[in-house]
Structure formats: C-alpha cells, structure tokens
N, C-alpha and C positions, 0 to 999 in steps of 0.2 A: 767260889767267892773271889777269887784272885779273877777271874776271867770275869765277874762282873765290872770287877774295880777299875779295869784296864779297856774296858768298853766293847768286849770282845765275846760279851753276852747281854741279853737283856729286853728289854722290849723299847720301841718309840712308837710313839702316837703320833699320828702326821694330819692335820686336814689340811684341804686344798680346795682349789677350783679346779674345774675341767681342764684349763688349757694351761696352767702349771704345771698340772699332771703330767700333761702328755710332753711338754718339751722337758721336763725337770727330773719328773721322779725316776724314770727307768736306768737314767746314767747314773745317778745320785745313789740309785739302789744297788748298781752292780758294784759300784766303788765300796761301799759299804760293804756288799759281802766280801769283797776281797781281805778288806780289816778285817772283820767281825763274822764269820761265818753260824756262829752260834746267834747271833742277834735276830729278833723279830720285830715285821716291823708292818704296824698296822695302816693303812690308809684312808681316809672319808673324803669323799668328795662331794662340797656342797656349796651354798649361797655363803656369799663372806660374811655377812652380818650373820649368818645363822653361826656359821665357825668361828666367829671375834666371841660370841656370845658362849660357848659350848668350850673355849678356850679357858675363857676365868673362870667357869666353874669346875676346872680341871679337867675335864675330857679330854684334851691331849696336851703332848710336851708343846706342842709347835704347830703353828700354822702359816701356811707360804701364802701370802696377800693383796692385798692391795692395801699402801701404807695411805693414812688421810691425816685428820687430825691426832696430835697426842694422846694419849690416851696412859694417866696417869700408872694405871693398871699394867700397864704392858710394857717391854722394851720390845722395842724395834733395830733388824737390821737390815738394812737399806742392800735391795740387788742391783736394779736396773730400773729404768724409766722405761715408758710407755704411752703411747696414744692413741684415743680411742676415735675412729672417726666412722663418717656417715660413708655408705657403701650401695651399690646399685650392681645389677649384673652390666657388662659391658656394653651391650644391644639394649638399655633403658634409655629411652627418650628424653629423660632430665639432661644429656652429655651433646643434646642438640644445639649449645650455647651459652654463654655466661648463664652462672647462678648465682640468686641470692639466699640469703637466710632466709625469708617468706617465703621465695618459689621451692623448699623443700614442703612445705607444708599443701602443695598442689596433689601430694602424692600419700597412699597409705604406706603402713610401714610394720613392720616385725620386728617386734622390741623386748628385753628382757624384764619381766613382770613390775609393778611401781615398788614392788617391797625393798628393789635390791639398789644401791645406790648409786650403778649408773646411770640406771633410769632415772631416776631423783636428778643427776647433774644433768643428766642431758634438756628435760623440762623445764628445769631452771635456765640453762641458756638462750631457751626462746623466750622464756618469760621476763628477762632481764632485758630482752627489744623487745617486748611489751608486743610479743607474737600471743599465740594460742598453742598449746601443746601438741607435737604431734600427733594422729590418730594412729593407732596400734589396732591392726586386726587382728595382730598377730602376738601374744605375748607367750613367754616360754622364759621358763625361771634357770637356763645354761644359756650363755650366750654361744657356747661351742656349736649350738644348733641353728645358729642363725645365718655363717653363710649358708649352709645346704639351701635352706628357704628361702632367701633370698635370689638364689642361681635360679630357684627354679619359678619365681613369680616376678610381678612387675612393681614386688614392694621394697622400699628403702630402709634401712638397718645401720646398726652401730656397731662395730666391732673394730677389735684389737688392731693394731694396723701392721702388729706383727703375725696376728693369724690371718691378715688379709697376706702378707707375704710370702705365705708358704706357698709351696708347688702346686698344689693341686687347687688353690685359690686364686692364685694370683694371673692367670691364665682366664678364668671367667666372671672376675668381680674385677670393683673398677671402684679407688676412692673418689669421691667431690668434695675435691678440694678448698674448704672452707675454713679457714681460720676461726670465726665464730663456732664455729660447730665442732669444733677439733677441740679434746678434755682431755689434757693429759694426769697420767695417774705417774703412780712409781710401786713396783712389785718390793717384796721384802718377807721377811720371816719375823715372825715375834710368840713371845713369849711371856710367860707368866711373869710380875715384876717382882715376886716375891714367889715363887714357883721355884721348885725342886726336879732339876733336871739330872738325870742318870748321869752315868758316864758314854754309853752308848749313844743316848739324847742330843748329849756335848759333842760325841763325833757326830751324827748326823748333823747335827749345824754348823759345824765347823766344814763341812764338805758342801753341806751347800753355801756358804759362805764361801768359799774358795773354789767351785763348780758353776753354782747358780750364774751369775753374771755369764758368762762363756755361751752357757747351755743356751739362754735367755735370749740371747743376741743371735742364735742361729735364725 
C-alpha cells in the first residue's frame, strides 16, 4: 500500500500514436523504471480520434496527442509544436520548379485514411482555394507508414516534418515548401477532466511533462 501511495507500484494506461511512441515512450519508460520498478505500464497504439474517444470512456489514464480544439471533457498539457507538410522522394519531378497549391494536384498521393483528422485538414486546405481534393491511391490509417511509400513511389504525402527530419528520411525525402499546404498542429498529453489518476499515473505525467518536450525536439 505504501509503495502504491508513493507511485512506486501500480499500473498506467497510455495510448499513443505511432510516432510519439517511438520518439517518447522508450526514454519516458526507462526513467520510470528507475522511480518505480514495481509499476506497469500498458501501451495502445492507435488513430487519435479512436484514442480521444476510448480516453473518456476510461480506457486509459492518459493519452500523448495531438492537441486541437478544447474539449470541455479533458485537460490538456501542451508539449511541443509541430508541422505537417507535403513530402515527395528527392528524384520527384514536382522539385523541377516553382510550385503552386494546384500544381500538387497534377500528382497521386498516399495519404492517411478520411477518418483521421489530418486528412480532414489537409482537404480542407485545398478546398478553402476552392481546389479539388487531392487523389489518394494510397490510404493507410498510421501515417508512420507513409514515408516508406513514398520513398519508394512517384506519389505525394503529408507528414510530420519532424519525421521527415530523422536520419534515415531526411537523406531520401524532400519537403515542398508551401505555406498553404503547411498544418501546423501542437503534441501534448490529456486527460480525464474529472478522471482519477494513480499515484504512478501522476509520475508518468509528470515525466513526460518534464521529458516530453526534450525527447520531441530530437
């Protein structure tokens, strides 16, 4: 009892996205076991709207996000920012000259399914120049999957422009640089707004809260 009370046993429930995941949770978990070596601590990874959803009905203490509108239901803690842009492999013929918002629409594209909401913004921002929505050959409900596909086709894509920065990306992908076309978001962690959080709950948030940003920015 005393080793619950002090957060040094217990369980947390965590959903995520794929690429929180991979920059966030593995340092966020070592640090944890160092406090807490009795603590367990479960993981989901999935569609943010399926995890905003799966959060208020209790399913987990916490989920690391993408923050949008308030959401009377939940508190929010704010990590780091983000922006999502449109992506081509290096060797794509679209980087043959200036571009505009129409001329992305000359080309197919691999995009993450309509259910998920940065599909939703990215649609809306051609619709809002009174475009036509890009054409998705390609759709896939992680956007984690989408440079692979990309590198290896001659289609156009949205992602993170911090996963376009990693090492092993940023060498075969290439942003086009478009203002219009550029959605920024902001990452963060929230919670239940009337939810009952452990003691071990409260440290894992409290480390990502004090880790997260660091991690994020790598």
């Amino acid at each position: 009892i005393d080793d619950f009370a002090k957060g040094a046993s217990g369980t947390v429930r965590i959903g995520t996205g794929m690429i929180s995941a991979e920059l966030l949770l593995p340092e966020v978990c070592s640090v944890l076991r160092q406090q807490a070596r009795e603590a367990r601590i479960e993981v989901t990874i999935g569609m943010m709207d399926d995890l905003r959803a799966a959060l208020k009905e209790g399913e987990f203490d916490m989920i690391v996000t993408t923050l949008g509108e308030v959401d009377a239901d939940l508190i929010s803690y704010p990590l780091v920012d983000d922006d999502i842009v449109v992506v081509a492999r290096k060797s794509h013929k679209v980087f043959g000259g200036p571009v505009k918002m129409e001329d992305l629409l000359d080309y197919d594209w691999a995009l993450p399914s309509r259910s998920q909401q940065l599909r939703r913004r990215l649609d809306a921002a051609f619709e809002a120049r009174h475009l036509p929505r890009p054409n998705a050959k390609i759709e896939v409900n992680s956007i984690s999957l989408l440079p692979a596909i990309v590198e290896r086709t001659d289609l156009l894509s949205f992602i993170s422009r911090r996963q376009l920065a990693r090492k092993r990306w940023a060498s075969r992908l290439r942003e086009i640089p478009l203002k219009e076309s550029t959605i920024h978001r902001r990452f963060g962690v929230q919670c239940r707004g009337n939810g009952y959080l452990s003691p071990v709950a409260r440290l894992f948030l409290e480390v990502l809260h004090t880790r997260g940003p660091k991690l994020l920015h790598m």
